[in-house]
Backbone as XML, in Angstrom:
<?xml version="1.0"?>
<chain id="A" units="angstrom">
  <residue number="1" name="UNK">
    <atom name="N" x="58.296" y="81.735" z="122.468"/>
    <atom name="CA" x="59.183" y="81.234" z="121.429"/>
    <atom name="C" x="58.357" y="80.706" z="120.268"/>
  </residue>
  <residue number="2" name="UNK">
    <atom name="N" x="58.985" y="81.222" z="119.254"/>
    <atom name="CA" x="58.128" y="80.290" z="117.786"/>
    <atom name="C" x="59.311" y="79.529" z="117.090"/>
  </residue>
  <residue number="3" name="UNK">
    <atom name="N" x="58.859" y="78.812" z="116.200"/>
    <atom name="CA" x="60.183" y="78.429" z="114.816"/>
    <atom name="C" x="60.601" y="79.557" z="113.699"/>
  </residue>
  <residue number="4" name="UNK">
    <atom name="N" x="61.623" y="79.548" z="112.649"/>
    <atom name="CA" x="61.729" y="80.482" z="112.002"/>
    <atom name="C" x="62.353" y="79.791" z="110.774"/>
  </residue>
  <residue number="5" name="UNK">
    <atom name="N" x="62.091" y="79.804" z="110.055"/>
    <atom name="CA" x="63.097" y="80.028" z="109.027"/>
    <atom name="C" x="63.917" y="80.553" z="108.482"/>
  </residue>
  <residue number="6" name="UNK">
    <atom name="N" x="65.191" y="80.412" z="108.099"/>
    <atom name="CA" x="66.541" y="81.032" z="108.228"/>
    <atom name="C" x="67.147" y="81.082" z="106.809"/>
  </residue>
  <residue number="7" name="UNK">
    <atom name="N" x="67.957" y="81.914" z="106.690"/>
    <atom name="CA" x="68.972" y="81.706" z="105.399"/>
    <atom name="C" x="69.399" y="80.411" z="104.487"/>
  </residue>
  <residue number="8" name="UNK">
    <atom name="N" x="69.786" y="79.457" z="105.143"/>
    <atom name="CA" x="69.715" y="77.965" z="104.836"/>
    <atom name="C" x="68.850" y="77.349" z="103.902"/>
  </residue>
  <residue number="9" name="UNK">
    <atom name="N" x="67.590" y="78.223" z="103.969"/>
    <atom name="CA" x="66.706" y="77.436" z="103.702"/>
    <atom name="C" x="66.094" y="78.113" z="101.722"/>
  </residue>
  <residue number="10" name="UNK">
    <atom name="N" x="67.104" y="79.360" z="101.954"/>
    <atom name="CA" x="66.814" y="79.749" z="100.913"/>
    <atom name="C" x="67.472" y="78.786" z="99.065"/>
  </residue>
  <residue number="11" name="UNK">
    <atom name="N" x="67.001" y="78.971" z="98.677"/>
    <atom name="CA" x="67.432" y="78.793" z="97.242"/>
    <atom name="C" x="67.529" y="77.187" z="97.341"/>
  </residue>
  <residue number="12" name="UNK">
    <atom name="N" x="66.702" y="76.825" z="98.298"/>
    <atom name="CA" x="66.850" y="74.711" z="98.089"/>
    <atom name="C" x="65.607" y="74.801" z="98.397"/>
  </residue>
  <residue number="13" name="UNK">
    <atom name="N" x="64.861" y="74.979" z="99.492"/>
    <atom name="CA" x="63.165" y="75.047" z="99.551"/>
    <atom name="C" x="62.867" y="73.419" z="99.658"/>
  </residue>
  <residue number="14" name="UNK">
    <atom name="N" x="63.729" y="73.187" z="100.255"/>
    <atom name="CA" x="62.995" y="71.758" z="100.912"/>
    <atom name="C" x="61.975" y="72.094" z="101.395"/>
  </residue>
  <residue number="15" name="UNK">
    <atom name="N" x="60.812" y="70.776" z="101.144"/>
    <atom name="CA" x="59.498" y="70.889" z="101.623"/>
    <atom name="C" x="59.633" y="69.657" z="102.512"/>
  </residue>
  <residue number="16" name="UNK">
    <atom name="N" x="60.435" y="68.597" z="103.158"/>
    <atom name="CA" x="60.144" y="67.990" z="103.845"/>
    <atom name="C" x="59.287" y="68.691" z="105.571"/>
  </residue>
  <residue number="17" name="UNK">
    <atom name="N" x="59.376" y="69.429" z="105.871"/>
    <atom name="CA" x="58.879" y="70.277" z="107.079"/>
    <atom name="C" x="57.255" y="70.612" z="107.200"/>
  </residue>
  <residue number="18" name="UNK">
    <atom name="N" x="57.234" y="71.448" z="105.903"/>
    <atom name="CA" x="55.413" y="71.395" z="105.542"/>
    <atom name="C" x="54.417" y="70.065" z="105.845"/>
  </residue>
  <residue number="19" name="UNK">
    <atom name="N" x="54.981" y="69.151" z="105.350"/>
    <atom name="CA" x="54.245" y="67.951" z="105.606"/>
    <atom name="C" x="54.322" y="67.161" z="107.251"/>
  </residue>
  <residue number="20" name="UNK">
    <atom name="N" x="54.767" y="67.488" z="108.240"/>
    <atom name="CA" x="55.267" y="66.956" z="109.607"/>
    <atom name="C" x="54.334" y="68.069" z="110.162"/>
  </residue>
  <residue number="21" name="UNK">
    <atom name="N" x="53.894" y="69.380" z="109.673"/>
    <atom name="CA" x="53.473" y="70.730" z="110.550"/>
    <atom name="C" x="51.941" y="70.137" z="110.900"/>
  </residue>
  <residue number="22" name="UNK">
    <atom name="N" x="51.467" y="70.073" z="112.017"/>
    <atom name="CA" x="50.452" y="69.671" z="112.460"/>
    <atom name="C" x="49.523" y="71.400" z="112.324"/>
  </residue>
  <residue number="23" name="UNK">
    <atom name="N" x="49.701" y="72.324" z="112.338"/>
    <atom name="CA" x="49.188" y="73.450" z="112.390"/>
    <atom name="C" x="48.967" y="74.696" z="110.907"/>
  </residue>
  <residue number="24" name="UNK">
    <atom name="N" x="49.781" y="73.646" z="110.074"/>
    <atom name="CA" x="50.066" y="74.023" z="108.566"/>
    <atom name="C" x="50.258" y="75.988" z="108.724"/>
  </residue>
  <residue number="25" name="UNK">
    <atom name="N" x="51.407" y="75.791" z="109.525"/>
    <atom name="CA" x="51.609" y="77.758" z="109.727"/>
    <atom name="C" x="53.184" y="77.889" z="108.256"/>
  </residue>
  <residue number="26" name="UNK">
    <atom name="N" x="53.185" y="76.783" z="107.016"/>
    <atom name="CA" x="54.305" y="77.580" z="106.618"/>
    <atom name="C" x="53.913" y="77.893" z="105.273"/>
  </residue>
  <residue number="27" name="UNK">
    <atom name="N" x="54.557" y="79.034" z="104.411"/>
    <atom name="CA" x="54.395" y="79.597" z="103.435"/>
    <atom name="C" x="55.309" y="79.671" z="102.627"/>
  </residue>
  <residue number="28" name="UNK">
    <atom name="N" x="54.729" y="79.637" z="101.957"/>
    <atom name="CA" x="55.706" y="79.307" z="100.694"/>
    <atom name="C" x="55.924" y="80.527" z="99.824"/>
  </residue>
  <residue number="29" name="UNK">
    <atom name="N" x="57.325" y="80.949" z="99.375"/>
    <atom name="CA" x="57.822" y="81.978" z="98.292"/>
    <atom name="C" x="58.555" y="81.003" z="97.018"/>
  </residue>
  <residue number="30" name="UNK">
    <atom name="N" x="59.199" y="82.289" z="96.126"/>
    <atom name="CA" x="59.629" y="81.329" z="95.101"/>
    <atom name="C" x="60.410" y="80.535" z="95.221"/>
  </residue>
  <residue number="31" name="UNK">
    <atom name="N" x="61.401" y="80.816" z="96.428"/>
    <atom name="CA" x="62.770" y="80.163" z="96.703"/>
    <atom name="C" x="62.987" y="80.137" z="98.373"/>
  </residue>
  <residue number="32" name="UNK">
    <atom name="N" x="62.330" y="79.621" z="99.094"/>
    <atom name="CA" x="61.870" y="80.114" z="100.020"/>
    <atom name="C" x="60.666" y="80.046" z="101.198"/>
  </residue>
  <residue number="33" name="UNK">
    <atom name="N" x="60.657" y="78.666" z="102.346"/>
    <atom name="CA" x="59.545" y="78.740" z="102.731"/>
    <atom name="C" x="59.962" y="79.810" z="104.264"/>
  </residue>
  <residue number="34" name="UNK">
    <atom name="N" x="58.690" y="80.495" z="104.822"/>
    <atom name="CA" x="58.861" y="80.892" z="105.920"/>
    <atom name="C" x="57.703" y="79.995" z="107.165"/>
  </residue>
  <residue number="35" name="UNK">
    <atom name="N" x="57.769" y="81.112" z="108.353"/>
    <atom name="CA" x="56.321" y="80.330" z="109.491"/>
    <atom name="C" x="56.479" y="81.481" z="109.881"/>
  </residue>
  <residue number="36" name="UNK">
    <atom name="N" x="54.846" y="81.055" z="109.774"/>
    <atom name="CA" x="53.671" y="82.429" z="110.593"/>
    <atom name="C" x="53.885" y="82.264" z="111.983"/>
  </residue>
  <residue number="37" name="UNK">
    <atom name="N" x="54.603" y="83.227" z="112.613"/>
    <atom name="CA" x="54.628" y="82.849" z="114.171"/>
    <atom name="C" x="53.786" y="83.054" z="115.008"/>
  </residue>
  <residue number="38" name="UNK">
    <atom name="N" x="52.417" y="83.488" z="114.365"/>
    <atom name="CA" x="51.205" y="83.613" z="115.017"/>
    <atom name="C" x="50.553" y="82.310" z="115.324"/>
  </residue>
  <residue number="39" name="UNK">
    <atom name="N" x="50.933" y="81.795" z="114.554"/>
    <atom name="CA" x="50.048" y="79.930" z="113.987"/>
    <atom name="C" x="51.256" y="78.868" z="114.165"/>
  </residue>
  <residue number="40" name="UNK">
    <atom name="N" x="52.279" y="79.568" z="114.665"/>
    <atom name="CA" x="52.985" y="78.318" z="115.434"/>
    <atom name="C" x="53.104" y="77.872" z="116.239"/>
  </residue>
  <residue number="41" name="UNK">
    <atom name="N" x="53.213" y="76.718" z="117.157"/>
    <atom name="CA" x="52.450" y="76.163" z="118.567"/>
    <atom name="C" x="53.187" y="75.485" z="119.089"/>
  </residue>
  <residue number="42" name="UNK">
    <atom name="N" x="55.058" y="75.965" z="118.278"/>
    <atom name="CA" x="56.160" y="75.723" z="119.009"/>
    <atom name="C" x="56.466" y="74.438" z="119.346"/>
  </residue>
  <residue number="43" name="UNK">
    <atom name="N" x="55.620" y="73.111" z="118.287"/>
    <atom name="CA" x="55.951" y="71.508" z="118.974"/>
    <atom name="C" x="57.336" y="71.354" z="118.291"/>
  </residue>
  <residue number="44" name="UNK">
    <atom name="N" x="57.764" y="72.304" z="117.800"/>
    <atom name="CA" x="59.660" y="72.012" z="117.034"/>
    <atom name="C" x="59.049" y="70.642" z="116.183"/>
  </residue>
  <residue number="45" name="UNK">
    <atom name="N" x="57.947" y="69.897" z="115.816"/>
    <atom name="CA" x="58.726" y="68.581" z="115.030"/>
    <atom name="C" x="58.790" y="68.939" z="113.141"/>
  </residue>
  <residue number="46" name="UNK">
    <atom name="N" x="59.323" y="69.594" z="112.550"/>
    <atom name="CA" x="59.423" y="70.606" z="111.324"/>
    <atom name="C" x="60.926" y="70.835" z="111.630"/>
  </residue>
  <residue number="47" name="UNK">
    <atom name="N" x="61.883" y="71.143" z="112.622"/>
    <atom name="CA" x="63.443" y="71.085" z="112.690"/>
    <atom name="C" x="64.173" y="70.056" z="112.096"/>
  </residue>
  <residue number="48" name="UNK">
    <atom name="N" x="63.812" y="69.142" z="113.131"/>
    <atom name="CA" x="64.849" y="68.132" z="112.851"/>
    <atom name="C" x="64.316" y="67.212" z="111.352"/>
  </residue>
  <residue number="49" name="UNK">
    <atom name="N" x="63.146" y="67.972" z="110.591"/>
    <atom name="CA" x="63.194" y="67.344" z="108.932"/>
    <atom name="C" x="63.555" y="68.152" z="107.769"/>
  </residue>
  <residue number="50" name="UNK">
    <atom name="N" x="64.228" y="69.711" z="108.661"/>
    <atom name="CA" x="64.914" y="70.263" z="107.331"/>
    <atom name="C" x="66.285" y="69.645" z="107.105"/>
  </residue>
  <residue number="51" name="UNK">
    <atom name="N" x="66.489" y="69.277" z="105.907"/>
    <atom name="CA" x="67.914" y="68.556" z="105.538"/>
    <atom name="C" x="69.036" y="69.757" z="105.723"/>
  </residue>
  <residue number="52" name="UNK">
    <atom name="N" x="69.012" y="71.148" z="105.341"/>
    <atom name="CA" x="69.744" y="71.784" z="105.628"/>
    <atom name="C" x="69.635" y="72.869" z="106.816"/>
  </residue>
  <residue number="53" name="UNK">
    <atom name="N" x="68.907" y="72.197" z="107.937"/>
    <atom name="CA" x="69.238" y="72.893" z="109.330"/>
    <atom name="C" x="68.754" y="74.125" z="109.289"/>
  </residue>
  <residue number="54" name="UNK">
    <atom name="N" x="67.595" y="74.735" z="108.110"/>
    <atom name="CA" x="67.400" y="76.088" z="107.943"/>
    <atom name="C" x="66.205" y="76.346" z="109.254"/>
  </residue>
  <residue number="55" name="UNK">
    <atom name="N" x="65.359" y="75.644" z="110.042"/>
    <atom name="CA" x="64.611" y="76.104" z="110.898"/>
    <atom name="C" x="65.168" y="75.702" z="112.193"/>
  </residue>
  <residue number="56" name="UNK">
    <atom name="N" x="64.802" y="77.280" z="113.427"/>
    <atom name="CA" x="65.486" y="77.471" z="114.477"/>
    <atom name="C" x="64.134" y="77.934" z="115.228"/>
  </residue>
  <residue number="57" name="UNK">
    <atom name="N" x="65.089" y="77.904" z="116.536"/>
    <atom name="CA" x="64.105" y="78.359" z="117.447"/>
    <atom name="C" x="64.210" y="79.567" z="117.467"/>
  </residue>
  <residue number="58" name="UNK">
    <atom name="N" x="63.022" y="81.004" z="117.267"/>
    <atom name="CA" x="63.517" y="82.608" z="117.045"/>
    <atom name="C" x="64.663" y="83.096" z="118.340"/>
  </residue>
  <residue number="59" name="UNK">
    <atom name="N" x="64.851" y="82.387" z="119.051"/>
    <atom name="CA" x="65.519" y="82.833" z="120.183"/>
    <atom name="C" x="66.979" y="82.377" z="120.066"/>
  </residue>
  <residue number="60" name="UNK">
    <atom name="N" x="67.150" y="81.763" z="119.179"/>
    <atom name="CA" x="68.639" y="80.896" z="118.553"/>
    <atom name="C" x="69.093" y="81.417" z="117.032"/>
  </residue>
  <residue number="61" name="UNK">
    <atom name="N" x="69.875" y="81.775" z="117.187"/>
    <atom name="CA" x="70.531" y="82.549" z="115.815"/>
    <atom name="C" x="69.980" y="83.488" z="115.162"/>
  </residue>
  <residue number="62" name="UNK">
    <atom name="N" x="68.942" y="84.572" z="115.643"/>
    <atom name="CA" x="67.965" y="85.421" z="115.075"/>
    <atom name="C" x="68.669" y="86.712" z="116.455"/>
  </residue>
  <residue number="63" name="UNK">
    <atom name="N" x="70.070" y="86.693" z="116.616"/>
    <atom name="CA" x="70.208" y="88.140" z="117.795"/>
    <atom name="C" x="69.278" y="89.541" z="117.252"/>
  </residue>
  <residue number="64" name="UNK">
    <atom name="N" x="69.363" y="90.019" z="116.144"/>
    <atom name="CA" x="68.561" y="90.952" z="115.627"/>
    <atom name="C" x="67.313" y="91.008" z="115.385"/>
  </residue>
  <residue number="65" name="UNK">
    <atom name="N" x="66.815" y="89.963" z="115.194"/>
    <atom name="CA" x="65.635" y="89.847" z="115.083"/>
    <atom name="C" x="64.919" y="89.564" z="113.887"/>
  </residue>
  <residue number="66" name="UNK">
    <atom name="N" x="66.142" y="89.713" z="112.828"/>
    <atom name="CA" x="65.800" y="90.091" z="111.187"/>
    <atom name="C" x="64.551" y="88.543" z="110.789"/>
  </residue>
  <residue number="67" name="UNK">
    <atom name="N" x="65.333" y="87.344" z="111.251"/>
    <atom name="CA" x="64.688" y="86.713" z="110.205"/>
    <atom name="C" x="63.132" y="86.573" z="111.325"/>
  </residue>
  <residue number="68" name="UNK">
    <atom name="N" x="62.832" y="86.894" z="112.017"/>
    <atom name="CA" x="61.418" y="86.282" z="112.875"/>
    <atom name="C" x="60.883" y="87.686" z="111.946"/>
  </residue>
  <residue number="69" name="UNK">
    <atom name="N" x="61.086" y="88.674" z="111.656"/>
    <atom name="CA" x="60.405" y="89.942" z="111.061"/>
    <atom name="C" x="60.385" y="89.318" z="109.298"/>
  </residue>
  <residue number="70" name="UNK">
    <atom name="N" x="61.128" y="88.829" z="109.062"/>
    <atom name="CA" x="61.083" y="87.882" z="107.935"/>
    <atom name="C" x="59.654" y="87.104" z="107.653"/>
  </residue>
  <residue number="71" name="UNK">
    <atom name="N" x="60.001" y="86.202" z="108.183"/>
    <atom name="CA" x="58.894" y="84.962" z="108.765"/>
    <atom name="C" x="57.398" y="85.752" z="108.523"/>
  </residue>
  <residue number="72" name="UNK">
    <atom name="N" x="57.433" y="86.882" z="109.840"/>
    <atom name="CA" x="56.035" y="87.210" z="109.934"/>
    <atom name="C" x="55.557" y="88.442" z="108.654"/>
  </residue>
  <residue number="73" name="UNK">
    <atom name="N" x="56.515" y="89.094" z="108.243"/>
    <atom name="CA" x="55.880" y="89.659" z="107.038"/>
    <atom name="C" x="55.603" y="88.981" z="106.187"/>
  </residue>
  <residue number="74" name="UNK">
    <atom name="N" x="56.140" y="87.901" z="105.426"/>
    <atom name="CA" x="56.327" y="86.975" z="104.068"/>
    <atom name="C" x="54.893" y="86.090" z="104.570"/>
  </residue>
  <residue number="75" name="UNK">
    <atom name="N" x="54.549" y="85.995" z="105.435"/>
    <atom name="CA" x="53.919" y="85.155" z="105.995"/>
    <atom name="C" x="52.350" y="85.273" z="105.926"/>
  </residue>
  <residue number="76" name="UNK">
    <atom name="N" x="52.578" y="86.987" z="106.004"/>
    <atom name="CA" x="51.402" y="87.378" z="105.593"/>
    <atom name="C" x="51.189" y="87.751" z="104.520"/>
  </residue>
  <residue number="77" name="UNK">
    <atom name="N" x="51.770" y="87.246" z="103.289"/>
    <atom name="CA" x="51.178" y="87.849" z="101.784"/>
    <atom name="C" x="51.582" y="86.248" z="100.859"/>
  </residue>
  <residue number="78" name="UNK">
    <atom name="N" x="52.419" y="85.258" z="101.064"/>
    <atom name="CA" x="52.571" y="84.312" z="100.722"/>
    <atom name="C" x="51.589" y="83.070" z="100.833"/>
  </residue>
  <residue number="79" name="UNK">
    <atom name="N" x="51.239" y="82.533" z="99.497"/>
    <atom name="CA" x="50.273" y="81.036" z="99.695"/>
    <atom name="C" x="50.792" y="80.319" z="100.956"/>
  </residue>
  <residue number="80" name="UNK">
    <atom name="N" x="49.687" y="79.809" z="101.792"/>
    <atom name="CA" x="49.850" y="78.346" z="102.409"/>
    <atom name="C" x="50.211" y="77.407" z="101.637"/>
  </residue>
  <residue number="81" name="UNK">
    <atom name="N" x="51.278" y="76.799" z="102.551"/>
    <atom name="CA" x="51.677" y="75.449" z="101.651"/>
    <atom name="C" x="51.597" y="74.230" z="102.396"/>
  </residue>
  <residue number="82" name="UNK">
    <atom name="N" x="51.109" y="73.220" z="102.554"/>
    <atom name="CA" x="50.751" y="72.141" z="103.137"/>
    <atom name="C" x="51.235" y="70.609" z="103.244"/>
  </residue>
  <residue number="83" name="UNK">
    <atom name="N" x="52.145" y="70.657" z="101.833"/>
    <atom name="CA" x="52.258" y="69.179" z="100.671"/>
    <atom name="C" x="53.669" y="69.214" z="100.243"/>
  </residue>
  <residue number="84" name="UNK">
    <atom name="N" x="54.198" y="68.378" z="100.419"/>
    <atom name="CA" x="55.781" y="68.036" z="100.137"/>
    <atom name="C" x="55.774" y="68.592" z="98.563"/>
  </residue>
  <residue number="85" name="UNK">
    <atom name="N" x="56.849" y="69.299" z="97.697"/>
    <atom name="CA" x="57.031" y="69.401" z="96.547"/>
    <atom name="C" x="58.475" y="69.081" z="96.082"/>
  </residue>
  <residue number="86" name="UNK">
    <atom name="N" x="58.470" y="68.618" z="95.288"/>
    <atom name="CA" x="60.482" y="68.548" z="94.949"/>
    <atom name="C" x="61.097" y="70.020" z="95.317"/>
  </residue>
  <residue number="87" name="UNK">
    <atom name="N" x="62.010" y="69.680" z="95.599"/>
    <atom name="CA" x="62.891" y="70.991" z="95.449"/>
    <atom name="C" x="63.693" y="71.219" z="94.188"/>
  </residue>
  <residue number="88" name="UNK">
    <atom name="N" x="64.078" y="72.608" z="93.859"/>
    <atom name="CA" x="64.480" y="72.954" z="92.929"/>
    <atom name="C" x="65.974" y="72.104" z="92.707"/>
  </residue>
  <residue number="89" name="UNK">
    <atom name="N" x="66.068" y="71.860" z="90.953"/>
    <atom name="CA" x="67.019" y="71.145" z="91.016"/>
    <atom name="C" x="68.316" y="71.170" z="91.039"/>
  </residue>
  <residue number="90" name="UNK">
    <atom name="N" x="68.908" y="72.645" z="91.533"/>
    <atom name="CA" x="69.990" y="73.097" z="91.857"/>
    <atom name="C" x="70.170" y="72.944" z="93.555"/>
  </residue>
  <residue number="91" name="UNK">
    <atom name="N" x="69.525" y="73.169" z="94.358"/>
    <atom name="CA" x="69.346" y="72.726" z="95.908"/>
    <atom name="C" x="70.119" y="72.328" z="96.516"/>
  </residue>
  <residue number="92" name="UNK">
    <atom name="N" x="70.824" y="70.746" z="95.928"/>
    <atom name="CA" x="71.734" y="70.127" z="96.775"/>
    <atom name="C" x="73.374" y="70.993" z="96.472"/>
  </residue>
  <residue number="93" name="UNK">
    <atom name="N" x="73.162" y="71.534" z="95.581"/>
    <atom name="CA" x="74.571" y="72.270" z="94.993"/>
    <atom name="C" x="74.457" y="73.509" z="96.187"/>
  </residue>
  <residue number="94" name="UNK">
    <atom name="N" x="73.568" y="74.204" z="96.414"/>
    <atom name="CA" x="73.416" y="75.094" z="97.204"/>
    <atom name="C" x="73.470" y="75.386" z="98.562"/>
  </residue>
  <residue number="95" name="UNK">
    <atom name="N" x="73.179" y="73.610" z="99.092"/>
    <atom name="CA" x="72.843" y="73.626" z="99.807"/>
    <atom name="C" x="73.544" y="74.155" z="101.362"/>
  </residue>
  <residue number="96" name="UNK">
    <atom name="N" x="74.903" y="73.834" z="100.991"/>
    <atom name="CA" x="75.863" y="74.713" z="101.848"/>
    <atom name="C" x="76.544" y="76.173" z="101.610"/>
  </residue>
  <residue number="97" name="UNK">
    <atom name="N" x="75.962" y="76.475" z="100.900"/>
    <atom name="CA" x="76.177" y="78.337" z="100.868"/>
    <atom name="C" x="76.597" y="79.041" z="101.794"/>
  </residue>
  <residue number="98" name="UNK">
    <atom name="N" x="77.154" y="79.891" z="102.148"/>
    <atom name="CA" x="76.497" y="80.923" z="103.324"/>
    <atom name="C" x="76.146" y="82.395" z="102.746"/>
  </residue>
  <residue number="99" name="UNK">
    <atom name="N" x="75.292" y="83.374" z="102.915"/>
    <atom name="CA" x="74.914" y="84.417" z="102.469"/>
    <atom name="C" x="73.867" y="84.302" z="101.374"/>
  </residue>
  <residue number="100" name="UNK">
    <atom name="N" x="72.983" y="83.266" z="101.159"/>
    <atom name="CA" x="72.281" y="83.416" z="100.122"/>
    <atom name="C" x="70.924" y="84.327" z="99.781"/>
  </residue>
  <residue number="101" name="UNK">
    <atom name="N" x="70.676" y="85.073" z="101.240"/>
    <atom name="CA" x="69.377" y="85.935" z="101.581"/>
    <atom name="C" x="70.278" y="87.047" z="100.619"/>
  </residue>
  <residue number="102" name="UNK">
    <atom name="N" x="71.519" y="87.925" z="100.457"/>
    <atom name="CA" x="71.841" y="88.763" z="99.273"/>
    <atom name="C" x="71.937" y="88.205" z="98.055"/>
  </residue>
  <residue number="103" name="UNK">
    <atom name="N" x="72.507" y="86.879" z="98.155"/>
    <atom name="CA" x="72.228" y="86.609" z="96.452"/>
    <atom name="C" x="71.377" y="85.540" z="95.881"/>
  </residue>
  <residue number="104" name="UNK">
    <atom name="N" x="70.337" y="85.322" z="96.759"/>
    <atom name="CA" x="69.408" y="84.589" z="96.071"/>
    <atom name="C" x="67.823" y="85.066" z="96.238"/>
  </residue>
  <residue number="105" name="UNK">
    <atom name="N" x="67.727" y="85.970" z="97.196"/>
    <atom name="CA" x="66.386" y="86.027" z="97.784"/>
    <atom name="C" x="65.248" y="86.588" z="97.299"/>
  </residue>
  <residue number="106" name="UNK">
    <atom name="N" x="63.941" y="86.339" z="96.934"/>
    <atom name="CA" x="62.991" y="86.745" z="96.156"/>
    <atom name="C" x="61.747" y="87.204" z="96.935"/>
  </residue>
  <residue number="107" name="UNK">
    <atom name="N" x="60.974" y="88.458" z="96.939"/>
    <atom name="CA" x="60.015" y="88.617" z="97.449"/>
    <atom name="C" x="58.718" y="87.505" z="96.937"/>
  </residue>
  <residue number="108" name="UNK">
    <atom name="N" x="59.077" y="87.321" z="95.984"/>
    <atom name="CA" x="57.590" y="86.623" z="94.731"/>
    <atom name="C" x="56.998" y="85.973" z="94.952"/>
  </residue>
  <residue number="109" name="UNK">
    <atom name="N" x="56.042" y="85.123" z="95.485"/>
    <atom name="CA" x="55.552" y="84.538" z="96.216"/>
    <atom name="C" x="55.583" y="83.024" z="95.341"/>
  </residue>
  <residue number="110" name="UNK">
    <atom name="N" x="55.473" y="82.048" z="96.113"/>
    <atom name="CA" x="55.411" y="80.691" z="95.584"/>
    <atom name="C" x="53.684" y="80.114" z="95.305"/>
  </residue>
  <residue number="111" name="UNK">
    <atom name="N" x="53.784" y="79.024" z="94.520"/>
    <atom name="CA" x="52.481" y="78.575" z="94.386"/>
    <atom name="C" x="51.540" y="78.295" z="95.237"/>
  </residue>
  <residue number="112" name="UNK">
    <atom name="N" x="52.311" y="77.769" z="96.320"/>
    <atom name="CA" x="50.996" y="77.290" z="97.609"/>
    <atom name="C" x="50.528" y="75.960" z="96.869"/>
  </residue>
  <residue number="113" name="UNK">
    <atom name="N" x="49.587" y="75.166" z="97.899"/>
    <atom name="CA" x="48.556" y="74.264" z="97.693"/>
    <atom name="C" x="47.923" y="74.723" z="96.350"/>
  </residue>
</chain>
């Protein structure tokens, strides 16, 4: 089992999680963090500090598999990110969406550290 990042998490990009990761496995896109599930070591404490519930266990709400194939591609071409950053200032408006991987989602990679 690894963590994942999920739909939820798109288009608000809370960074509270990055900063709790003892193993610094998450990456950052424009709108958008994921985890390297190679470099995750599965201690879950990065869950319970996303405000909008966007990280899961890959074995919980991922039946297809889409977002852990997510995770590990983005994962490998996206900056490390390490350091709490504001989130964008539309976020909390967003924050209950559902479907935002079709209308918000960006390959582009984020700044990183």
């Amino acid at each position: 089992m690894t963590y994942i990042v999920t739909d939820a998490c798109i288009a608000c990009k809370y960074t509270d999680c990055v900063e709790v990761c003892p193993v610094d496995c998450f990456y950052e896109g424009e709108n958008f963090l994921v985890i390297h599930p190679d470099e995750c070591i599965d201690c879950g404490v990065c869950e319970p500090e996303c405000p909008v519930e966007a990280i899961k266990p890959d074995t919980e709400d991922d039946p297809d598999g889409k977002w852990l194939e997510l995770n590990t591609r983005f994962a490998d071409i996206w900056p490390n990110i390490t350091r709490i950053k504001a989130a964008p200032t539309d976020a909390d408006a967003k924050a209950n969406e559902t479907g935002k991987f079709d209308k918000y989602f960006s390959e582009k990679p984020g700044e990183g550290d």
